[in-house]
N, C-alpha and C positions, 0 to 999 in steps of 0.2 A: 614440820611444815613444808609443803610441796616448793621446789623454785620452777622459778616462768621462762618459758622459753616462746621464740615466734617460729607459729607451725605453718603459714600461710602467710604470702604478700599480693597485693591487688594493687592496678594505678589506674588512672587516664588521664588523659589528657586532651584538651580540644582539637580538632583537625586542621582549624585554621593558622595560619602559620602567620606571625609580622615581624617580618626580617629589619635587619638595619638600613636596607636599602628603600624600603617602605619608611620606617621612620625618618629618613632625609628630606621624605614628601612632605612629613608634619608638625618638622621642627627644625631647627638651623644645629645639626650635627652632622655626622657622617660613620661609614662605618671603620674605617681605621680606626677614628677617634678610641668607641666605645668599644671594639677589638682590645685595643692596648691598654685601656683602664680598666675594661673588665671583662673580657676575655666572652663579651655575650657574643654572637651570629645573629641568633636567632628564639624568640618566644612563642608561646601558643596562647590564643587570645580564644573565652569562651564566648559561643553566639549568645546574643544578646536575651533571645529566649531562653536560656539555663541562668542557672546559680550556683552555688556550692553547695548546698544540698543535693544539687543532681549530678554532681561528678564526684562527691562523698558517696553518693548513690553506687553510682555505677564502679567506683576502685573495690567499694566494701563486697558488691557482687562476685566481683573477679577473686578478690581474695576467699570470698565464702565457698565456690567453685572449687580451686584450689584443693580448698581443707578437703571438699566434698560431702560439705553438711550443710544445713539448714539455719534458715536465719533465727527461727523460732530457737535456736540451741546457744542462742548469744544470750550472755547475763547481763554486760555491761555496753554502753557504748560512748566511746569518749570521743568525740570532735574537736579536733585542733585546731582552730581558724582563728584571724582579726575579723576576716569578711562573712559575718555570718547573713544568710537568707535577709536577715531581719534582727530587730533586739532582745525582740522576744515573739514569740518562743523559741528556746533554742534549736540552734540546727539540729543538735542530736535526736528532738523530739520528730523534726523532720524524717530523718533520715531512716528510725526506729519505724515509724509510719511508710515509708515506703518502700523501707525491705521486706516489711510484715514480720517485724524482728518480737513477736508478743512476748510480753512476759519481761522484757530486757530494760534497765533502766537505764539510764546516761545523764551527760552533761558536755557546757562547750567547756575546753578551757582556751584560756590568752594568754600566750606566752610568744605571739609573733615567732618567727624564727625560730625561737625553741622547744615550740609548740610540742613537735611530733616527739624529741628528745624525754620531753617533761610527760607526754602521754602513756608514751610506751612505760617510762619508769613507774608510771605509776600504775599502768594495768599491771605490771609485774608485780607488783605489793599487793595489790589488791587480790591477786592468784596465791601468793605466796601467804596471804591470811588465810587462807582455806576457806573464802567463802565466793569465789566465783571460782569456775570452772574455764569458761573460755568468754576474753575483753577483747571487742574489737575496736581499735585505735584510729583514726582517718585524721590526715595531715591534708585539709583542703582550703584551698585558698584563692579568689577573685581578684587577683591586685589589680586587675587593668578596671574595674570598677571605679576604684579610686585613686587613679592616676590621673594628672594634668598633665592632658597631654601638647602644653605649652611650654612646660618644665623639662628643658631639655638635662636636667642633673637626676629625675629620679625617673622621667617614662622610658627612658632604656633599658632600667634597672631589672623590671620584674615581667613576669609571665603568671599563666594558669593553669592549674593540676591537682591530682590529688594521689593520694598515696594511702592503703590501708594495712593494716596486720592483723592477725588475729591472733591472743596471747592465750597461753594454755598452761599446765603444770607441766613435767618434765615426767618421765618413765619413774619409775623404782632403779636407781644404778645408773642412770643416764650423764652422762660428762655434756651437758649443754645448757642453754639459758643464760637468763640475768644472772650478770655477777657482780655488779658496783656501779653505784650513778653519785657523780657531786656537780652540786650546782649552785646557784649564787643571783640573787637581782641586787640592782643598784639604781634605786630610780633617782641618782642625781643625775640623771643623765635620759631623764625624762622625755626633756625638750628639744632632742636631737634627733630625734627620728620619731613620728608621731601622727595623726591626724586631727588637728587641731579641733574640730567640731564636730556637733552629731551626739554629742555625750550631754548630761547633767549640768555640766559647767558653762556650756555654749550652745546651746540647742541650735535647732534649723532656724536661720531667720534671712531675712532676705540678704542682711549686711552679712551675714557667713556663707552665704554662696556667691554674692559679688567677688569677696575677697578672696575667693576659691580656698575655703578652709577645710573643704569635705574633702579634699584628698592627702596623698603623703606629702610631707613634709620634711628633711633631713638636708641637716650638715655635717656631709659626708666624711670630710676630715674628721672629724671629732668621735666618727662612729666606725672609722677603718680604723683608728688609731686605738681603739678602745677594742674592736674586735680579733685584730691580730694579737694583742698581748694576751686577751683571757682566754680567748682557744686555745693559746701555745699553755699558759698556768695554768688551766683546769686540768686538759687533758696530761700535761707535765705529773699532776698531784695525782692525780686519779690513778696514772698508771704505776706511780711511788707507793701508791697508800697498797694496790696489788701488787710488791714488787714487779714490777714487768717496767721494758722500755721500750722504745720504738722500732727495735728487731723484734719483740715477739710479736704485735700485729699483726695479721694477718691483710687487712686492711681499713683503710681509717676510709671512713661516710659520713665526709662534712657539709654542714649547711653551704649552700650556694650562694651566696652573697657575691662574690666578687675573687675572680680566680688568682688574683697579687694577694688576697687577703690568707685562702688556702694552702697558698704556695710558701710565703712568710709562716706560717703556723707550722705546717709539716716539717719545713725543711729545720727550722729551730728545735724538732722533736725529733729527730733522726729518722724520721721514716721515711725511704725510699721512695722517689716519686712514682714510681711503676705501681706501691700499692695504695695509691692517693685515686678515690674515684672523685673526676672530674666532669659532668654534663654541663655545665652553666652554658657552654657554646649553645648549645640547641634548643634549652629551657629556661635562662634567665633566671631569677630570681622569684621562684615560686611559691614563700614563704615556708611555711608548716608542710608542704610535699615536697620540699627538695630533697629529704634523705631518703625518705621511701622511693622516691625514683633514683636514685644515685644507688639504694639498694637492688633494687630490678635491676640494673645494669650490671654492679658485678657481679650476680648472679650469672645474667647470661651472659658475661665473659668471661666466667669461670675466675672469677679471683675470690668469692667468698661462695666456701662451699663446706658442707658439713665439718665438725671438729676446727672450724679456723675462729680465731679470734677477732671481735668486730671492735672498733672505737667508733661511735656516732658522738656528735661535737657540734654545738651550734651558740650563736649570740644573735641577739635579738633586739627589738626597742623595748626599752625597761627603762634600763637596761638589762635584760634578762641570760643568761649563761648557763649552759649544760652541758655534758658529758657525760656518756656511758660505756659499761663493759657489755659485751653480750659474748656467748659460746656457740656459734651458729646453729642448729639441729637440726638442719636439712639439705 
């Protein structure tokens, strides 16, 4: 049975930029505040005329460029979002539609945060059954959609972007690819970070948009407190269950939530902060794209590069939990 490896990464991101200093105009914060809690500057917000279909669009292009092949050569296509176009049909049907990706089937999944984590693991299996060839994976996300942005505790928090891969088998003899994912949900912890309506349980009614229930929702304490310890124990078990510790890493590619949150996890893992990729300053909290852009970045700074060892590592509302090995192969 073939193992998976990523042979191609693609992102975007919107052009328009809202800084901290824009957010003082729309809320009663500042940007020291949201500096020293959570290490944001700055987000990218999409215009109003796109969606997450079109910046799922456009990362999966760049990654297909990349490969240098054809969409029509895609089997699977998996979408990682909370913020889908719509409820139905899913994005993926979108997105298959407008790469002209024929022949290809997909799905979304929800796993917030650990979206991209849970995607890629599972194009990896899906390759490693020997019945797809090459899964393209997109980590895209709208959060400024559903932000209130009268809520000065969560419109800080996130941004917009997207991030693709495209997962393949590995050569005959090739030292690269998937090598271990453990993960974990908890939904007693449901209630703490959420969007309250919009679903089965509360549909749209005028008393759910009075009470601004169509956006995020969280109490933060309850979700830093819960995310620092199971990044530091997933990724603790993960790298026991491969003997390895946090000197063999090459580099750890954690979800962007919150840069206290990141810094509490590595440093309890022994991994040097030099190989900790950090963007939140520039991009915020981009759900299901944070690691694929934190990916693009050590690439071109040269800290993950063929034969290195990768840790990607994320928590999510679920409460949802993941970590992965990867063998970089490019």
């Amino acid at each position: 049975m073939p193992k998976a490896k990523i042979t191609a990464l693609g992102c975007y991101v919107p052009p328009r930029i809202l800084t901290n200093l824009d957010l003082e105009k729309l809320v009663e914060t500042n940007d020291r505040w949201i500096v020293e809690r959570t290490g944001i500057r700055e987000r990218h917000i999409l215009d109003e005329s796109m969606a997450t279909s079109d910046m799922a669009i456009a990362a999966a292009r760049c990654a297909l460029a990349q490969r240098g092949i054809e969409a029509t050569e895609i089997d699977a296509i998996i979408v990682c979002t909370v913020t889908p176009d719509m409820l139905f049909p899913s994005t993926a049907c979108l997105v298959q539609n407008g790469l002209g990706a024929r022949g290809a089937w997909g799905f979304d999944l929800i796993a917030a945060c650990s979206g991209f984590v849970y995607g890629t693991t599972t194009a990896a299996h899906l390759v490693a059954a020997g019945t797809h060839r090459k899964v393209l994976v997109i980590g895209a996300d709208t959060m400024s959609r559903i932000l209130d942005y009268t809520d000065r505790s969560t419109c800080v928090l996130f941004g917009d972007g997207a991030g693709a891969v495209i997962v393949e088998a590995v050569a005959d003899g090739e030292d690269a690819g998937f090598i271990d994912f453990m993960g974990e949900i908890d939904g007693s912890g449901g209630d703490f970070l959420k969007m309250p309506a919009g679903g089965s349980r509360r549909p749209a009614t005028h008393e759910t948009v009075d009470q601004r229930m169509h956006f995020v929702h969280q109490e933060g304490q309850q979700v830093f407190k819960y995310a620092v310890r199971k990044m530091y124990e997933t990724c603790r078990d993960l790298l026991a269950r491969n003997s390895l510790t946090g000197d063999d890493i090459a580099v750890l590619l954690p979800h962007q939530a919150n840069r206290r949150i990141i810094d509490a996890a590595s440093e309890r893992l022994g991994i040097a902060p030099g190989k900790v990729l950090v963007n939140i300053d520039r991009y915020g909290n981009t759900t299901a794209a944070t690691i694929p852009l934190v990916m693009r970045d050590a690439i071109e700074l040269g800290l993950l590069k063929k034969g290195d060892l990768a840790l990607l590592a994320a928590v999510g509302a679920g409460y949802t939990v993941g970590a992965s090995l990867w063998r970089w192969a490019y």
